[in-house]
C-alpha positions in Angstrom: 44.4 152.6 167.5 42.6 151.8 164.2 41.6 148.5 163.4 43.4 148.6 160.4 46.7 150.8 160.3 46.8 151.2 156.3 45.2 154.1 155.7 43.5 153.6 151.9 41.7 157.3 151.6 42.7 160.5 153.7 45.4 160.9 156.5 45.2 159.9 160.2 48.5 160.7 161.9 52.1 160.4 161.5 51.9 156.7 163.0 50.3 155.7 159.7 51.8 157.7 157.1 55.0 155.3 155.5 58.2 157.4 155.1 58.4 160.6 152.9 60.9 161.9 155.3 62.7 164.0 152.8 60.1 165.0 150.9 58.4 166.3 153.9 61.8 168.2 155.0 61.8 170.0 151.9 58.2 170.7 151.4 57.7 172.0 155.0 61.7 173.8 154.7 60.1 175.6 150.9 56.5 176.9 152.7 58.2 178.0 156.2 60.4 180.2 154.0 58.3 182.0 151.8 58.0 179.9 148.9 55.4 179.3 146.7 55.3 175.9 145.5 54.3 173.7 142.4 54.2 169.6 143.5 53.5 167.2 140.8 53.0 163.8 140.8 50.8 160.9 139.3 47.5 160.3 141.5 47.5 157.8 143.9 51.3 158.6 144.4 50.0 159.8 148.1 50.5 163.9 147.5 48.0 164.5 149.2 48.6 162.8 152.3 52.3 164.3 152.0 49.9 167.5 152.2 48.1 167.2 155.2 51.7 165.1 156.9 53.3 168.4 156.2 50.6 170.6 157.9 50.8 168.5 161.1 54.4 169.3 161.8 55.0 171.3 164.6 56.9 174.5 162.1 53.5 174.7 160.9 50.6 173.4 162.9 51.8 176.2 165.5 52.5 179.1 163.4 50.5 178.5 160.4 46.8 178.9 159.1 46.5 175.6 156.7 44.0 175.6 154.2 43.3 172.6 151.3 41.0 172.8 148.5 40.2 169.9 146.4 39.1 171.5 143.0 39.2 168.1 140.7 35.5 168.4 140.3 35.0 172.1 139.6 33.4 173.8 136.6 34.6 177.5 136.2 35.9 180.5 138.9 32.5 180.4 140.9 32.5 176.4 141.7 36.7 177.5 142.4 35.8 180.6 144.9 32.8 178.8 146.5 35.6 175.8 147.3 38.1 177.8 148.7 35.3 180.3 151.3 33.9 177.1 152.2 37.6 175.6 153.2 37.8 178.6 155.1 35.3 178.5 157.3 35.7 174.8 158.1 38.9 175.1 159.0 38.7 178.3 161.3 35.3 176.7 162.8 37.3 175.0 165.6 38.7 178.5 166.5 35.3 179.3 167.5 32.8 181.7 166.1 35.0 185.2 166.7 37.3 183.6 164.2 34.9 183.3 161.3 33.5 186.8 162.0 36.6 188.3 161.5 36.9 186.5 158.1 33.4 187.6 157.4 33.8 191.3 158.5 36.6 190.8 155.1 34.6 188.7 152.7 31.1 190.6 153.3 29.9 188.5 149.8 29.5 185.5 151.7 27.9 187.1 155.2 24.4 186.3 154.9 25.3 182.3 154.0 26.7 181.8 157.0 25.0 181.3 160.1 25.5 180.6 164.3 23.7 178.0 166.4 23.3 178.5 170.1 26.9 177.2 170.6 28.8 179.7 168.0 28.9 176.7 165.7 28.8 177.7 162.0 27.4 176.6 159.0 27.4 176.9 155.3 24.3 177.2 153.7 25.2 178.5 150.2 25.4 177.1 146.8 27.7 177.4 144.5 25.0 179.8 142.1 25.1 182.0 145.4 28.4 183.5 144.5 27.0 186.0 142.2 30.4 188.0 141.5 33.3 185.3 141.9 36.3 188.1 141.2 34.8 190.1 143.5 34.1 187.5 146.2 37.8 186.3 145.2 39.2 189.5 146.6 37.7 189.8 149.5 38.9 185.7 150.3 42.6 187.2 149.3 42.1 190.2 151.3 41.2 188.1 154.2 44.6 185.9 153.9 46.6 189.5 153.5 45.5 190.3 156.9 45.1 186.7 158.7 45.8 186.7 162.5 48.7 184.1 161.6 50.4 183.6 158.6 48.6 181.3 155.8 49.4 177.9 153.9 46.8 177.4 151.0 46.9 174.3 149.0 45.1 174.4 145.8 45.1 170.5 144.8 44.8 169.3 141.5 45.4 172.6 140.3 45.7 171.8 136.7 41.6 172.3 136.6 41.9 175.4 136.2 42.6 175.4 132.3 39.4 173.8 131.8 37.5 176.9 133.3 35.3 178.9 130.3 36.8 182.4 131.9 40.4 182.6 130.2 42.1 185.1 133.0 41.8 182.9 135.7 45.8 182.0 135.8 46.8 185.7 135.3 44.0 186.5 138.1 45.1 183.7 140.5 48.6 185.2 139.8 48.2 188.8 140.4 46.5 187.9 144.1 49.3 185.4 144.8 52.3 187.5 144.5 50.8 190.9 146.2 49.3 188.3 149.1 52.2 188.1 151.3 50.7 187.2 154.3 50.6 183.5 152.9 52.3 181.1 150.7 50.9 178.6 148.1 51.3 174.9 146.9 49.8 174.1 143.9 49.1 170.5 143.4 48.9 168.8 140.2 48.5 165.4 138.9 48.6 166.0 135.5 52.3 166.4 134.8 52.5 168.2 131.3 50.0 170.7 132.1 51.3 171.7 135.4 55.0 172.1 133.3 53.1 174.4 131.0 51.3 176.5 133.7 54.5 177.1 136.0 57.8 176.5 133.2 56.2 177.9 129.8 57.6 181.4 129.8 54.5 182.8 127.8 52.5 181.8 130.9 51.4 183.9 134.3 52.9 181.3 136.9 56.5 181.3 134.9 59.3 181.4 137.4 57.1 182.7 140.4 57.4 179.3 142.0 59.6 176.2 142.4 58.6 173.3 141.3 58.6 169.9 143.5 58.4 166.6 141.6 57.2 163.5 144.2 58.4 159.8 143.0 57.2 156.6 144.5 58.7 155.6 148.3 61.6 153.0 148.2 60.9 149.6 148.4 63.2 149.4 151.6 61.1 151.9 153.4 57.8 150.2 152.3 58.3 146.8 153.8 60.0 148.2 157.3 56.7 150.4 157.4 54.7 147.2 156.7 56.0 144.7 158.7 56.3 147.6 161.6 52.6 148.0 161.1 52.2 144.2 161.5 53.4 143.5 164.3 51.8 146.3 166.3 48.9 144.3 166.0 50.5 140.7 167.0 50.5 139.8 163.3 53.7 139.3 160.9 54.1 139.7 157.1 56.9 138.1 155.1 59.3 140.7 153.3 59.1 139.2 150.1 55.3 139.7 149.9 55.5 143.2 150.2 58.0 143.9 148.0 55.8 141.8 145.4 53.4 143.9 146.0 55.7 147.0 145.1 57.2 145.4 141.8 53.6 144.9 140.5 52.1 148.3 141.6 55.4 150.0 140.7 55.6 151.1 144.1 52.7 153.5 143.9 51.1 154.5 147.6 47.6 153.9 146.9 47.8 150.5 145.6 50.3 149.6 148.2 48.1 150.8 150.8 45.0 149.3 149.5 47.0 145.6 149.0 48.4 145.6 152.3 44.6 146.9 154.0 43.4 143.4 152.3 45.9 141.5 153.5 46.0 142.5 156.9 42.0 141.7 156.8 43.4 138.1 155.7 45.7 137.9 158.3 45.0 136.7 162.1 46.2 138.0 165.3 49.5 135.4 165.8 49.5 134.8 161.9 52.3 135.7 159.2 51.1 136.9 155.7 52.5 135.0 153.3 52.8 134.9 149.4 50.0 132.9 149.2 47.7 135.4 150.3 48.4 137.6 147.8 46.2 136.2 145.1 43.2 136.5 147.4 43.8 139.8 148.3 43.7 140.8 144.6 41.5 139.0 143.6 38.9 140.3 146.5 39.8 143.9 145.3 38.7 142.9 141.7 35.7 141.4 142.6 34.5 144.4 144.5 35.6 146.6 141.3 34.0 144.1 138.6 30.5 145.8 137.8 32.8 149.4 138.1 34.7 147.7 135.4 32.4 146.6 133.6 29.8 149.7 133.3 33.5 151.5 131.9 34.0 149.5 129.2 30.1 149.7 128.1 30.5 153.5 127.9 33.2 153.0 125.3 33.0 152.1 121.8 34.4 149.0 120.3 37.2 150.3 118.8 38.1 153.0 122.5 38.2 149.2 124.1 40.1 147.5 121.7 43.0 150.5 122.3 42.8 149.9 125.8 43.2 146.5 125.4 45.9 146.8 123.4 47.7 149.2 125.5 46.9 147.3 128.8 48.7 143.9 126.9 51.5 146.2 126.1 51.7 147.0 129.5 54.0 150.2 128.7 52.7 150.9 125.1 55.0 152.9 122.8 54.6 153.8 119.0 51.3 153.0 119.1 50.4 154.8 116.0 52.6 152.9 113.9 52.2 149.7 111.4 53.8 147.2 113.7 51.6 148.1 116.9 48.1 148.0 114.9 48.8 145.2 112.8 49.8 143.2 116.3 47.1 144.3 118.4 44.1 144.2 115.7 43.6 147.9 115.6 41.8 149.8 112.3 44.4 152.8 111.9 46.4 155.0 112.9 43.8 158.1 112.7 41.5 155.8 114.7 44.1 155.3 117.4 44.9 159.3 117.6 41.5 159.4 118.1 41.0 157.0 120.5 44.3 158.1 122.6 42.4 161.2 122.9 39.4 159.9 124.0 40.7 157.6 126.5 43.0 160.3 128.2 40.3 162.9 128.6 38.3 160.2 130.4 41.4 159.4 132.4 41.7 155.5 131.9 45.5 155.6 130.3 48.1 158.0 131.1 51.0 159.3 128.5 54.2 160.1 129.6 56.5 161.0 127.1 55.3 158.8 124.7 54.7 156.1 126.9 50.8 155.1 127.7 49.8 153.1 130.1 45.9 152.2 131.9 45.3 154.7 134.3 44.2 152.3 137.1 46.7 149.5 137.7 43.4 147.2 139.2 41.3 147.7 135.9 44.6 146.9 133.8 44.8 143.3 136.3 41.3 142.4 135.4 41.5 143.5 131.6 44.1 141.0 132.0 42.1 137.9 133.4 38.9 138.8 131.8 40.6 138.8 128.2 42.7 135.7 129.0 46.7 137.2 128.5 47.5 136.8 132.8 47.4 139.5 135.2 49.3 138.3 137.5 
């Protein structure tokens, strides 16, 4: 049992994964089938963990290969390729060392960066300049899955970093292996909703209608405070049912900040105790304090006028029209060429998000303590 049952970064086991019964139907129904798949949510919405829930039910954790690349921080097709060999072997390593051999007697490229100790354990000792022909090494990975022992389940997440590669053919490329790969199928996740929409639903793109898309929404409130108070009381504590669903109306029900409010409290709250509403406060306010310097190095990176838009737009809470009169002239702003500019800034860094039309600060803790640092509430 783990001392604390709400998981805040990864996935443990079904025990502590809250709901997504549906969602996991589907997804799991889509990949046993054949489908490729596109999923697409906000982060911190918990598609990852939906992810790794799906690859631990029985249709696929007996029949099924499961591979998942993270590719958020890569650069271009080599940092990509060198990602997805090193998955690979990590996830065949527990199959012992005649597994990885027989990916290696595929994917030759990557032979001499692999090595055996005494026990058959490998290791990966290249670098990411070590792939010297990424297409090439590329092939041999997708001629590998082709002719897998057991079918394959590859999950490419935050797949949308791909348009920022300096090689323009890496969609068309990606696409070509996919569909003659039919040894395994794909789920490409995204967080970035309206470039995933033009990847996989603009017709003048690769990806159109070669997959089916899968948008995942927040859990229902119901679900969140049976899974809460369940969690509770498997460790002799109690939590009221109002707290949590304060918790969801002021996090908008997303899973990360659910799960890391409801980690706090459960710190708060003694064996034979019931968390109450009272708690709350501390709980955030413990969270912010362990964010504050985070925060604060942010801001310093931006200029004044980047902080006064994300000031404005955190007050507004859900900003809309923010290039016109009525929202500069209220908020203090300079223009509306500065605020175009600004926008842009701010959501290639990633600290507000647009959805159609709507902006909002990225991270819902940041936009609580721009709140009490600049004196308009936060709570």
């Amino acid at each position: 049992m783990l001392n604390n049952p709400f998981i805040t970064y990864g996935y443990e086991s079904p025990e502590y994964f809250c709901d997504r019964e549906e969602e996991t139907r589907r997804l799991v129904g889509l990949l046993t089938n054949g489908n490729n798949v596109a999923l697409i949510s906000p982060r911190r919405m918990g598609k990852t963990g939906l992810i790794w829930h799906c690859f631990s039910q029985k249709e696929i954790a007996e029949h099924y290969l499961t591979f998942m690349v993270d590719i958020y921080s890569t650069n271009d097709l080599a940092d990509f390729v060198f990602r997805l060999g090193k998955e690979i072997v990590s996830r065949l390593r527990p199959w012992g060392q005649s597994a990885i051999d027989r990916f290696l007697q595929v994917v030759g490229s990557l032979r001499t960066g692999i090595s055996f100790d005494g026990l058959g354990n490998a290791s990966w000792n290249l670098e990411v300049g070590d792939i010297k022909a990424p297409e090439f090494t590329l092939d041999e990975i997708f001629s590998y899955l082709g002719s897998a022992d057991s079918p394959c389940i590859v999950a490419i997440d935050e797949f949308q970093t791909i348009t920022k590669y300096p090689e323009k053919n890496v969609e068309a490329l990606l696409r070509t292996y996919v569909q003659q790969c039919r040894n395994a199928v794909f789920l490409f996740a995204g967080s970035h909703r309206t470039i995933m929409n033009e990847i996989f639903a603009s017709p003048a793109r690769p990806f159109y209608q070669s997959i089916t898309m899968m948008n995942l929404g927040v859990i229902n409130d119901v679900s969140y405070v049976e899974f809460a108070q369940q969690q509770f009381r498997k460790y002799g504590k109690e939590i009221e049912a109002q707290v949590v669903d304060d918790i969801y109306r002021r996090f908008d029900g997303t899973t990360w900040y659910m799960q890391k409010m409801l980690n706090e409290l459960f710190m708060l709250t003694g064996v034979g105790e019931c968390c109450t509403g009272e708690q709350v406060d501390i709980a955030l306010t413990n969270i912010l304090h362990q964010n504050d310097d985070t925060y604060r190095d942010m801001l310093f990176l931006l200029s004044a006028k980047q902080v006064a838009l994300l000031k404005a737009i955190c007050k507004a809470v859900k900003a809309t029209k923010i290039t016109s009169g009525e929202f500069i002239t209220r908020h203090k702003l300079t223009s509306a060429s500065s605020v175009q500019k600004g926008v842009k800034a701010l959501l290639a860094l990633q600290m507000i998000t647009a959805t159609r039309g709507c902006y909002e600060v990225y991270d819902k803790f940041l936009a609580v303590w721009l709140a009490r640092q600049y004196g308009w509430g936060g709570d």
